[in-house]
C-alpha positions as CSV (number, residue, x, y, z in Angstrom):
1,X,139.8,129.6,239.3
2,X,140.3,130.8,235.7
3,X,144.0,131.5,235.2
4,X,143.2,134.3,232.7
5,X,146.7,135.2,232.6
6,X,147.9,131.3,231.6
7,X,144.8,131.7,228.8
8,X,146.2,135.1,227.5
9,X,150.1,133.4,227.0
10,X,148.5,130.5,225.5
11,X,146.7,132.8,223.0
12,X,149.8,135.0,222.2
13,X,151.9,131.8,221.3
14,X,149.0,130.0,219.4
15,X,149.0,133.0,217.5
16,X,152.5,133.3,216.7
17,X,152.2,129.5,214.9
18,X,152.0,128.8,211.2
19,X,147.9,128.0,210.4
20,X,149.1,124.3,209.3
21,X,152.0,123.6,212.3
22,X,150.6,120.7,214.0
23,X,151.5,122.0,217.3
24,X,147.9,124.3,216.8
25,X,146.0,121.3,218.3
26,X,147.7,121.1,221.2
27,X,146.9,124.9,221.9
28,X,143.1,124.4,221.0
29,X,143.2,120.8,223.2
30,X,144.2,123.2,226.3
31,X,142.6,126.3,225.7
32,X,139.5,124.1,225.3
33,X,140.2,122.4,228.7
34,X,141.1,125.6,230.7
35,X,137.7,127.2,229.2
36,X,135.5,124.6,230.0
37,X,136.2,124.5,233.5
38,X,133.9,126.9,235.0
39,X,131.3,128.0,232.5
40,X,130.6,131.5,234.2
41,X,134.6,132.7,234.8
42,X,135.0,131.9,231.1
43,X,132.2,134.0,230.4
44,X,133.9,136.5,232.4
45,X,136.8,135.9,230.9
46,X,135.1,136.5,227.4
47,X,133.3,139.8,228.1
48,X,136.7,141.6,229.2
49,X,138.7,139.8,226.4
50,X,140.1,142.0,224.0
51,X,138.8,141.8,219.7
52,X,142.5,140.1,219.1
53,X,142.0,137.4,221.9
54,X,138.6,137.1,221.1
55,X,139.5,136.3,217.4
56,X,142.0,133.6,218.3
57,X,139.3,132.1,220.4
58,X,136.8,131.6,217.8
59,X,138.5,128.8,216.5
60,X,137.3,126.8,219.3
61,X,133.9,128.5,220.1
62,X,132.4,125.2,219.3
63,X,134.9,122.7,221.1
64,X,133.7,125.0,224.4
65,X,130.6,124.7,223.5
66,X,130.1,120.9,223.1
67,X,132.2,120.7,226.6
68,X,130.0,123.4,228.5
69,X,126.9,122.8,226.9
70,X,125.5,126.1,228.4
71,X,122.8,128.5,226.3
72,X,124.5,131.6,228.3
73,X,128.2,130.9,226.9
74,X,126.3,131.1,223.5
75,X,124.3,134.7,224.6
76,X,128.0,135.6,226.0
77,X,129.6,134.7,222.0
78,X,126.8,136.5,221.1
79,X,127.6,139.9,223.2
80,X,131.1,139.8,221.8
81,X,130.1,139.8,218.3
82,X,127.9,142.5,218.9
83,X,131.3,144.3,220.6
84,X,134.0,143.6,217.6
85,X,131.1,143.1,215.0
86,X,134.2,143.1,212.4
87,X,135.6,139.9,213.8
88,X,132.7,138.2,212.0
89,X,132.1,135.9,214.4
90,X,128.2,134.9,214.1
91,X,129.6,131.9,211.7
92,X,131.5,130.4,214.2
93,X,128.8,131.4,216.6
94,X,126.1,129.2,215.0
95,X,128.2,126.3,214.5
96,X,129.2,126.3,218.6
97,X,125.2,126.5,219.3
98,X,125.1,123.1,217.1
99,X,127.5,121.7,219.1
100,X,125.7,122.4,221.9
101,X,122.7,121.6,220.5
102,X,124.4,117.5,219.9
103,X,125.6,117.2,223.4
């Protein structure tokens, strides 16, 4: 089961770190684990996620992605652009459907 409340602290201290502090990859290495888990609670997980969380998680759309290999994670990334359409995400978006498209 998807511990979204684990997901949510690992979110709030990734996003208290310096963009360059090496300890960033050790947030995305777990994040990606925990998400990749069980494709359809972490789409769950991203159609109640608030625009903040959902920001912090598109820096690892694609490392999801290439672990989930799943074309309704990408229709779920997809939903939440369309619901915080400033966050921008439809970049980060196509690059995580390559990566699924590679697997």
């Amino acid at each position: 089961m998807l511990d979204s409340k684990l997901i949510k602290q690992l979110i709030k201290e990734r996003s208290e770190l310096h963009l360059n502090d090496p300890k960033v990859y050790d947030f995305w290495e777990r994040l990606t684990e925990l998400l990749s888990a069980n494709t359809l609670e972490t789409i769950e997980f991203f159609e109640a996620c608030t625009e903040q969380e959902a920001y912090w998680l598109s820096e690892i759309f694609e490392d999801i992605s290439a672990r989930v290999n799943s074309r309704d994670f990408i229709e779920c990334l997809n939903r939440v652009d369309r619901k915080y359409p400033e966050l921008l995400l439809s970049k980060d978006i196509k690059v995580a459907e390559e990566f699924m498209d590679q697997t």
